[in-house]
C-alpha positions as CSV (number, residue, x, y, z in Angstrom):
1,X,-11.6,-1.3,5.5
2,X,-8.4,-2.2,7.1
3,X,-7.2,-5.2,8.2
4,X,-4.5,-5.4,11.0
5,X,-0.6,-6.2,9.7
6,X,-0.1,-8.0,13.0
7,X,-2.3,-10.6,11.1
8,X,0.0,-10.8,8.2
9,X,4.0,-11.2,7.7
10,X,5.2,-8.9,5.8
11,X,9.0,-8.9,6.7
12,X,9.8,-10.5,3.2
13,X,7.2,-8.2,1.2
14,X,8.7,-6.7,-2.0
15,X,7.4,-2.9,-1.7
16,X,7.3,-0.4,-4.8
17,X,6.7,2.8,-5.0
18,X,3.6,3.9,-6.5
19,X,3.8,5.6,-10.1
20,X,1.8,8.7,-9.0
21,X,4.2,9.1,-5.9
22,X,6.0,13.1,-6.7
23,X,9.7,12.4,-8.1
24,X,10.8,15.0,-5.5
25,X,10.4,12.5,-2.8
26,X,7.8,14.4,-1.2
27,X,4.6,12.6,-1.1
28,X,5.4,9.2,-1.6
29,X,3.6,5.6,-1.1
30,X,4.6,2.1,-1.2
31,X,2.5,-1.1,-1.9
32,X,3.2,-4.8,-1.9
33,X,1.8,-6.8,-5.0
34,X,0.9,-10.7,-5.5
35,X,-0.2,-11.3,-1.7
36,X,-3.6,-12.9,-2.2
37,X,-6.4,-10.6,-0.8
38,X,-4.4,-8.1,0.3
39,X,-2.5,-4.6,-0.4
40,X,-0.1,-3.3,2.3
41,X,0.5,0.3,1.8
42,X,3.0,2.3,3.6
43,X,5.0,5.6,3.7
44,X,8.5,5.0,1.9
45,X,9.9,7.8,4.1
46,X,9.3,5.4,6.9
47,X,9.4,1.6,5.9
48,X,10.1,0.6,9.1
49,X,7.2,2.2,10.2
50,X,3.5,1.1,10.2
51,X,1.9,-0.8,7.2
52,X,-1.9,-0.2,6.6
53,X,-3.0,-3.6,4.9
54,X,-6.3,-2.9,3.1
55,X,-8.3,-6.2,1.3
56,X,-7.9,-6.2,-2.6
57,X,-11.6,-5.2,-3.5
58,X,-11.5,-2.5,-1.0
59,X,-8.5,-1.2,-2.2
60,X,-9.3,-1.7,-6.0
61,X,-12.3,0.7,-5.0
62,X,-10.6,2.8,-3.6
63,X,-7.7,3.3,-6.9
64,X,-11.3,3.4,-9.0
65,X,-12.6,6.2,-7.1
66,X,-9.4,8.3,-7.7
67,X,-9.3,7.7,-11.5
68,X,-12.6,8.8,-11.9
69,X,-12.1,12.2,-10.0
């Protein structure tokens, strides 16, 4: 589940880029750590663009998931 960035200020947010982004640039992702209950994730192509904020357990899930398949 998502929860709206208009909830949240994100302006000072220290993004990184996620290790299993491509190193060609292509496909590439961007989350915020250390914000309680929280994970922004955006597209580093765009980071003026949208933010998708997801909570932590829901996003923890969702990391789980991947590793197992």
């Amino acid at each position: 589940m998502t929860i709206s960035s208009d909830d949240h200020d994100l302006s000072a947010t220290a993004w990184r880029k996620s290790t299993y982004s491509g190193g060609d640039g292509a496909d590439c992702l961007e989350v915020a750590d250390n914000l309680p209950g929280i994970v922004p994730v955006r597209d580093s192509k765009n980071n003026g663009g949208p933010e998708l904020v997801f909570r932590a357990a829901a996003w923890s899930a969702f990391v789980a998931g991947l590793q197992r398949d």
